[in-house]
N, C-alpha and C positions, 0 to 999 in steps of 0.2 A: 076429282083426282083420285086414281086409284095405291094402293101399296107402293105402286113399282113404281111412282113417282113420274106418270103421263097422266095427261086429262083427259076428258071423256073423249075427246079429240083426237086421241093419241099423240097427242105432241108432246114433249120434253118437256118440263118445270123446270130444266135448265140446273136443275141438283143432280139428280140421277139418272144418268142416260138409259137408253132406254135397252131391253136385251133385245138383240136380232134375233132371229129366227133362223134357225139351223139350214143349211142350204142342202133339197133333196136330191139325192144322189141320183145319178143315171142307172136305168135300168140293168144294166149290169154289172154293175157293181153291188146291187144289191141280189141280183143269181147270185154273185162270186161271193158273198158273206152268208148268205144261206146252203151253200153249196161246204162252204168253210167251214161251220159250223156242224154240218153231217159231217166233214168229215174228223172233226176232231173230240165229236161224239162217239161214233159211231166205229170208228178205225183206231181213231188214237186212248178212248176209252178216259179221255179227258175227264175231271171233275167238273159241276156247276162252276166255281169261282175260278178254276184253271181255264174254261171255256169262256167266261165271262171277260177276263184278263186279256185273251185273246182277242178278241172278238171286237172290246173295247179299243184297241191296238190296233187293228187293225181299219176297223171304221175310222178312226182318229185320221189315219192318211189318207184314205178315200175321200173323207169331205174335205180334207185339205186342196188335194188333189184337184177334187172338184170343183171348187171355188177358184182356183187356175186354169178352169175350164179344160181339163181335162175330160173324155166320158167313156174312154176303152181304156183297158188295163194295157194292152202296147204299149200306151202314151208313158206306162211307171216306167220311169230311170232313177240313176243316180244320181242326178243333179235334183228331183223332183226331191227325192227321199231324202238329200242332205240336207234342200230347202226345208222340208216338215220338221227336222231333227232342231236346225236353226230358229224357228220360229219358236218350239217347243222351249228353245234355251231361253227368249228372248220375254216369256211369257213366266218366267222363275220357277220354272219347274228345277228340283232338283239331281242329282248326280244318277242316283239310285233309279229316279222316274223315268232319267232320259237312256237309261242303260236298259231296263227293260224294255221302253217304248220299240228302242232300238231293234235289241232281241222278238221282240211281235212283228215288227215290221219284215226284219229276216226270215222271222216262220211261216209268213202268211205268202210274201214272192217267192219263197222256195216250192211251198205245197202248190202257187197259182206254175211257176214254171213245171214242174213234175206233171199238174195236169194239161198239160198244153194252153193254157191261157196267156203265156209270156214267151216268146221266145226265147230270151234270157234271163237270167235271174238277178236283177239289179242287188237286191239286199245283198249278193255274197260280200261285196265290195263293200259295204255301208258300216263305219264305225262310230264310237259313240263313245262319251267317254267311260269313264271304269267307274263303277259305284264304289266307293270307300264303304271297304268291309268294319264296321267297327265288331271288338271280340265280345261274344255273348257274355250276359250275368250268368253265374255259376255258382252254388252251392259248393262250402268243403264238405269233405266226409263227413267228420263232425256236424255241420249244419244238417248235412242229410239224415243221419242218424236221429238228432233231435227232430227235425219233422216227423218223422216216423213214430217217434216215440209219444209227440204229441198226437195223433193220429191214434195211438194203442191207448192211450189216456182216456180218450174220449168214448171208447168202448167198454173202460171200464166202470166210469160214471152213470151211463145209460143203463138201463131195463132193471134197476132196483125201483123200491117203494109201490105206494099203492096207486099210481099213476097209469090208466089203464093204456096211454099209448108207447109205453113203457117199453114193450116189448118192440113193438115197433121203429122205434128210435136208436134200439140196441141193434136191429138190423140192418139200420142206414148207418151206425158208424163200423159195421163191421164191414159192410158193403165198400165205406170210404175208403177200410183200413186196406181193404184187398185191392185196392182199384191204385192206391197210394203207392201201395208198394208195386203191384204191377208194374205203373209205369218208373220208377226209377230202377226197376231190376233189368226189364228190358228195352227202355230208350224208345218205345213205342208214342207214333203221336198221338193225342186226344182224339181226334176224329178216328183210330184205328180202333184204340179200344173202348171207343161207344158201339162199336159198330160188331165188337165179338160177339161170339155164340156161346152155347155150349159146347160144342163139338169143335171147338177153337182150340180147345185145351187137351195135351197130350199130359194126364198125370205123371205117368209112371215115369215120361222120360223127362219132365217138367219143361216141354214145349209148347208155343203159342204159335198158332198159325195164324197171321195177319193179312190183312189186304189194304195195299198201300196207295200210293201213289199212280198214276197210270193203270191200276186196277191189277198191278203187281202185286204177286203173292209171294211173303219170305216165313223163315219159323222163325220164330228168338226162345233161346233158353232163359230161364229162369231157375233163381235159385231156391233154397230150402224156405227161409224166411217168406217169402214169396207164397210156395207153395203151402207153407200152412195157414197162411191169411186165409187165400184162396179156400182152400178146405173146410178153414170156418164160418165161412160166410157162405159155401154150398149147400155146409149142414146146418149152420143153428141161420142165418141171416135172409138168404134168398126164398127159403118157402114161405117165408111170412110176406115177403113183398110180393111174391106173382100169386097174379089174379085168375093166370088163363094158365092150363097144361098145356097148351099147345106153342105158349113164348118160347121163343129160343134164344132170346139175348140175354148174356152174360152178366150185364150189370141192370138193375131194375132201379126206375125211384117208387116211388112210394103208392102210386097206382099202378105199381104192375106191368108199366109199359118199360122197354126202353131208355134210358138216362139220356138225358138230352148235354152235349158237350159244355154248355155255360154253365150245368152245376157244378162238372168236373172242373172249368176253370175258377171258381168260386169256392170250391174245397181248397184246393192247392193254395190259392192267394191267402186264405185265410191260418190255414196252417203253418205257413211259412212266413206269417205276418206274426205269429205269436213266438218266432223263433228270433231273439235280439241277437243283431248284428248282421242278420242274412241280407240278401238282396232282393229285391221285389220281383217276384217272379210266378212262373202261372205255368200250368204242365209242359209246358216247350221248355221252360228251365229245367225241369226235372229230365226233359232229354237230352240239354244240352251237359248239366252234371254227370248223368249216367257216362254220356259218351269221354267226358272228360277225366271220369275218376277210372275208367277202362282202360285208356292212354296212363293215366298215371299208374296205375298197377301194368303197365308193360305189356297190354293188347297192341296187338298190330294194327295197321289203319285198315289193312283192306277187311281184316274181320272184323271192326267196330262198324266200317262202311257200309259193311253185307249186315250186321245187325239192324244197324238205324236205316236200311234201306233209301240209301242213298245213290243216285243212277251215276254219277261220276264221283271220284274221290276227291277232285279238285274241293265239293264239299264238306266232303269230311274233315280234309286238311287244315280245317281254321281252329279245329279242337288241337292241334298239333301248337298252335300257336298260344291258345288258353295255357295249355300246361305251362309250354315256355315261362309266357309272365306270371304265371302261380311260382314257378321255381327262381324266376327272378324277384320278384316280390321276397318273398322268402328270405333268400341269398342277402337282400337289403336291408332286410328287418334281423336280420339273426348275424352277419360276418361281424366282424367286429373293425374292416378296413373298409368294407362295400362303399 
């Protein structure tokens, strides 16, 4: 009897049944996810995990479909795709999972209709229920200040005594200090700024040119504090970490290559682990704080939006709501009738 709980046999032990075998799709369905895939490589400039998501989605109702004996994309309707959405519900997937599934299912019969594979477009019809938005953890001022501050701490402990990697180590916290503040001045995500350059950086005007999402490119200002991290860690920090004159990425680790984004989530957690009373958070918190301490100093949404490079504002909008309950909170802890 093997793991999976069949005998040599393959029969059931009658404990654990046994897994089926995925049922293979009709040959065109598989053109139509190869074909999907170029195009949301290739035209829509998709990421790996954004392409994956889809693709994943997609497949997901094709073998459904399949296995209802469907084997042309004609055969999708509406009735097919509310069936997938019902099975999907039926199987515990949650709010969040069935709202996206939903949304791939809509992108993938929109792009098959536009190329002429569907006569009509079943998904336009097709709903799903609403993921419950809950509101991000957020950082106060205050707490961000103190991250930061620990963050400046730890540069100043490094590259004393007679510790020969001394210097070394005073390069990696300055590297931190500059990458730390970076991202909470500009709301920039972790995968943006592992991925800067040199020539990323506008000094004089204290601008970063990013590249986003859909391979969207926006600038974020940055401010003073910011820019003298930055400065330090160009001059005394980064010549020590590159290996090669010919790197152009902006943040190095410790051989000279490129910073790989889990160090940067692993800085952040830790520094803001050492901050009592903050909230467990990792560089999406720090975009999530920036955006919301912007809103609280009186930024409007559509420039916070065009900051944090957000393709509709509907997204932006749920920082509108953080503030809210930061000022209700507030209201409840200080009125004296609340």
């Amino acid at each position: 009897m093997d793991a999976a709980g069949t005998s040599d046999d393959g029969q059931s032990d009658g404990c654990t049944p046994p897994v089926p075998e995925p049922e293979p799709l009709p040959g065109a369905f598989l053109d139509a996810l190869v074909a999907y895939e170029r195009y949301l490589s290739a035209e829509r400039g998709r990421g790996p995990h954004t392409r994956r998501a889809y693709l994943g989605d997609a497949r997901a109702l094709l073998s459904f479909a399949a296995g209802h004996g469907v084997v042309h994309l004609e055969e999708l309707d509406l009735v097919l795709l509310r069936a997938w959405l019902a099975d999907q519900l039926e199987t515990g997937h949650a709010r969040a999972t069935m709202a996206r599934r939903a949304a791939g299912a809509r992108a993938f019969t929109a792009w098959a209709h536009r190329t002429g594979r569907l006569r009509q477009d079943p998904g336009r019809r097709l709903a799903a229920p609403r993921a419950l938005r809950t509101l991000p953890s957020v950082l106060t001022q205050r707490d961000a200040e103190r991250v930061l501050d620990v963050a400046a701490e730890r540069v100043n402990l490094t590259g004393s005594g007679g510790d020969p990697d001394a210097p070394v180590a005073r390069a990696v916290a300055l590297r931190d200090l500059a990458a730390v503040e970076l991202l909470y001045a500009t709301g920039i995500r972790v995968g943006e700024l592992v991925g800067l350059n040199l020539d990323a950086l506008d000094h004089s005007r204290r601008l970063v040119r990013v590249r986003g999402k859909g391979d969207r490119e926006r600038v974020a200002p940055y401010g003073v504090p910011a820019a003298q991290r930055l400065d330090e860690y160009l001059r005394e920090g980064r010549p020590l970490l590159a290996r090669d004159a010919g790197e152009r990425a902006l943040f190095l680790g410790r051989r000279g290559r490129r910073i790989d984004p889990r160090q940067v989530r692993s800085l952040v957690t830790g520094l803001v682990d050492r901050v009592d009373g903050a909230p467990v958070i990792g560089p999406h918190g720090l975009r999530h704080s920036a955006a919301t301490h912007l809103l609280d100093g009186g930024a409007d949404l559509r420039s916070v939006q065009e900051l944090l490079g957000h393709a509709t504002l509907s997204t932006t909008q749920i920082y509108t709501h953080v503030s809210v309950e930061r000022l209700r909170a507030s209201y409840r802890q200080a009125h004296p009738r609340a």
